[in-house]
N, C-alpha and C positions, 0 to 999 in steps of 0.2 A: 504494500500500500504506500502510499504517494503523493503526498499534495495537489501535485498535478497530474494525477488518473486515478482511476481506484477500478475495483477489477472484483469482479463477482461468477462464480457457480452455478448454474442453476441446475433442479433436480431433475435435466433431460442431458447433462453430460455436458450443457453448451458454456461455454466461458467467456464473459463479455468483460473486454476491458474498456475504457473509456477516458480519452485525454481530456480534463480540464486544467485549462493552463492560460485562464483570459489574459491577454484581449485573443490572441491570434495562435494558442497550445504551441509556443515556440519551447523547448523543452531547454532549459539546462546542464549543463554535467551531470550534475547530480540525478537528474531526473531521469536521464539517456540511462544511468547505470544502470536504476532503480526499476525502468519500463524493462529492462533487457531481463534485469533478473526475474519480474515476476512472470515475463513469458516464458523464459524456462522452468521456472518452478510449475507454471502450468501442463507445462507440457509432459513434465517427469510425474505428477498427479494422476493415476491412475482412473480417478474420478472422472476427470474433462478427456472429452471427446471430440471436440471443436473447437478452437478461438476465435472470437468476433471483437475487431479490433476496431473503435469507431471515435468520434469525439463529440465531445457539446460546442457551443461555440459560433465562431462567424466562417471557421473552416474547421481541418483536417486538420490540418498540421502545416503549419513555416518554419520550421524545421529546427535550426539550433538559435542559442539565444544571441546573435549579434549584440544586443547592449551591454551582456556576459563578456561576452571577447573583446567589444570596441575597447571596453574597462581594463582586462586583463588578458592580453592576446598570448599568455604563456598558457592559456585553459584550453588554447585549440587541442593541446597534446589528450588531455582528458576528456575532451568533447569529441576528438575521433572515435577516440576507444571505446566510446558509451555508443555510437553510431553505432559500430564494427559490433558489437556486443546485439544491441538491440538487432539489428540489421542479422545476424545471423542466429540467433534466438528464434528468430519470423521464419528463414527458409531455410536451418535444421530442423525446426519443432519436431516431436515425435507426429504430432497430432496437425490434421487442416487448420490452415490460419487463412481465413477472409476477412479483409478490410473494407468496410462498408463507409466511404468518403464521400463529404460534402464541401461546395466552398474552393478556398486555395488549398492545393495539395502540392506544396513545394519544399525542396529539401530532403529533408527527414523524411517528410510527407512519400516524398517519392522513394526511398528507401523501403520503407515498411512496404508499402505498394510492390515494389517491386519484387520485392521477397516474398511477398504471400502467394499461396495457391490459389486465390481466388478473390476478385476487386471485385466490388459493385456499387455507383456511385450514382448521387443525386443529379439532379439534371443541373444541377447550380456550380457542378463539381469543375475545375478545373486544374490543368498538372501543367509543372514546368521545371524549371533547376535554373534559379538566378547566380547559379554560381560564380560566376566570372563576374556577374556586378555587385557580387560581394564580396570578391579579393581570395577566393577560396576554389578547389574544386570537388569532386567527391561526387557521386549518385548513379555517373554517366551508365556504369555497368546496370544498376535495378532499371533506369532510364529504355535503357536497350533490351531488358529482357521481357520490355514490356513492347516497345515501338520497337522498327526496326536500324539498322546500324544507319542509316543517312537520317531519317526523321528526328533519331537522340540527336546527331550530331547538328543539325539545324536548329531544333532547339536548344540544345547547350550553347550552342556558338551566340545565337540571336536573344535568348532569355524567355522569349515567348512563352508564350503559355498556348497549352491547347483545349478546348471544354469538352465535357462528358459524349458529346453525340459523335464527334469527331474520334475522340480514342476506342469509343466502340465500333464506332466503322471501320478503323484500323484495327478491327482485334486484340487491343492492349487492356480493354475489360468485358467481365462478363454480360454487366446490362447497367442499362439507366431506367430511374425510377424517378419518381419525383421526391421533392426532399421528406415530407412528411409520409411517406412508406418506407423510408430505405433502412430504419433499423426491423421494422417487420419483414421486410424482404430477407435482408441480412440472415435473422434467426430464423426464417422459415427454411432456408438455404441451409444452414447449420444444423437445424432438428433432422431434416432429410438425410443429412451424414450420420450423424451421433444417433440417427437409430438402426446404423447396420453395425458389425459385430466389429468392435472397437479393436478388436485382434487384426482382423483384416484390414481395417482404413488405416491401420498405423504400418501393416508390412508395406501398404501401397506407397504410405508417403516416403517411407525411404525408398523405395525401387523407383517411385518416379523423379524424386531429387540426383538420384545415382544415376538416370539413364540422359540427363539435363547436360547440353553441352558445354561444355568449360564449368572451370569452379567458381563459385560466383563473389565468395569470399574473400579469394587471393585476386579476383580483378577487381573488387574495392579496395583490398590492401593496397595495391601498386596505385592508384590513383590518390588515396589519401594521404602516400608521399610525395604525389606534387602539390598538395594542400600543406602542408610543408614550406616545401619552394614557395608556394603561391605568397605564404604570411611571411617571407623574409622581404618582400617586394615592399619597397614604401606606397606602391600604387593599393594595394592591399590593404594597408591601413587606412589611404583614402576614400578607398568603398564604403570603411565601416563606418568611418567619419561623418560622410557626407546620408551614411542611409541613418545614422540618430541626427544628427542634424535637419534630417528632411530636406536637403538640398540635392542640386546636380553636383557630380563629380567632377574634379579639375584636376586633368592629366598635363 
């Protein structure tokens, strides 16, 4: 449990977590460790059958706390790691993880997304990776394993954002729903899992994470060492500068 989520059982096997973290569930260090562990504790729980990973709020998830970093930019090292952590928590689990997303879905956002078995987002929903215009980079891989390798790299390059009817047209979620069905949707999706024989959906999830090309882990590791490089750059510091400032950036 968590300040910013907190995370519940229900008596059908299904496990809903939920980020609160107003204004915008940008999560913390602390809070990246704290999400990572209780989705592994869920997942080593024999109880839970499904994880439904959703949030309250104006979105999903923007991902790490920049006003964290602008303050103290030696906590990138600790806010990878909680990434890395949570981010492989999601697509090791034993168990189905779907992220049922509203809103801006960036950053982190797109981590978790990208690592789950299964998306489904409100119609309100949109995804992107402002990485570059926040002095950082990191997600490209969840990015791609959702779109394909030119559409990440157009939006990585450009910042864009793309909405819910578009990412379902490209195949990178499973449906769109409108905002006020989509935790119903979510758990009716979840109950239909968590009611066949939890032996079997859990041999399935590791044979189909095993059969999944390239590792997905170590091509986020190698990227969050050029989030590294990226935070020795003074243009780096300007990103974070000028995004709490609420200003344009001056390269």
């Amino acid at each position: 449990m968590s300040e910013q989520f907190t995370s519940r059982i229900h008596d059908n096997g299904v496990a809903e977590v939920v980020l609160d973290r107003p204004p915008v569930n940008a999560l913390n260090s602390a809070g990246w460790y704290a999400l990572a562990e209780c989705i592994a504790a869920l997942g080593e729980n024999t109880a839970v059958r499904v994880i439904v990973i959703r949030a309250q709020g104006r979105g999903f998830c923007a991902g790490v706390d920049i006003k964290e970093l602008d303050a103290d930019s030696s906590l990138i090292v600790a806010v990878n790691a909680g990434n890395y952590a949570t981010f492989k928590a999601v697509h090791l689990n034993k168990v189905p993880v779907i992220a049922a997303v509203h809103g801006f879905v960036l950053g982190g956002g797109i981590g978790v997304c990208g690592a789950a078995d299964i998306v489904i987002a409100a119609e309100d929903a949109s995804f992107g990776l402002p990485e570059v215009d926040r002095g950082a980079m990191g997600g490209a891989a969840h990015l791609q394993r959702m779109f394909g390798v030119q559409k990440t790299r157009y939006l990585f390059f450009t910042g864009e954002m793309i909405g819910a009817p578009e990412a379902f047209r490209l195949g990178a979620i499973e449906r769109v729903v409108p905002r006020e069905r989509l935790r119903d949707e979510a758990m009716a999706i979840a109950a239909k899992i968590a009611a066949k024989s939890p032996a079997m959906i859990r041999i399935a999830k590791e044979a189909l994470t095993g059969i999944e090309d390239g590792n997905l882990e170590v091509k986020y590791r190698w990227e969050q060492g050029f989030t590294l490089q990226a935070y020795m750059s003074p243009d780096s510091a300007e990103t974070r500068r000028a995004f709490v400032e609420k200003r344009d950036t001056r390269f």
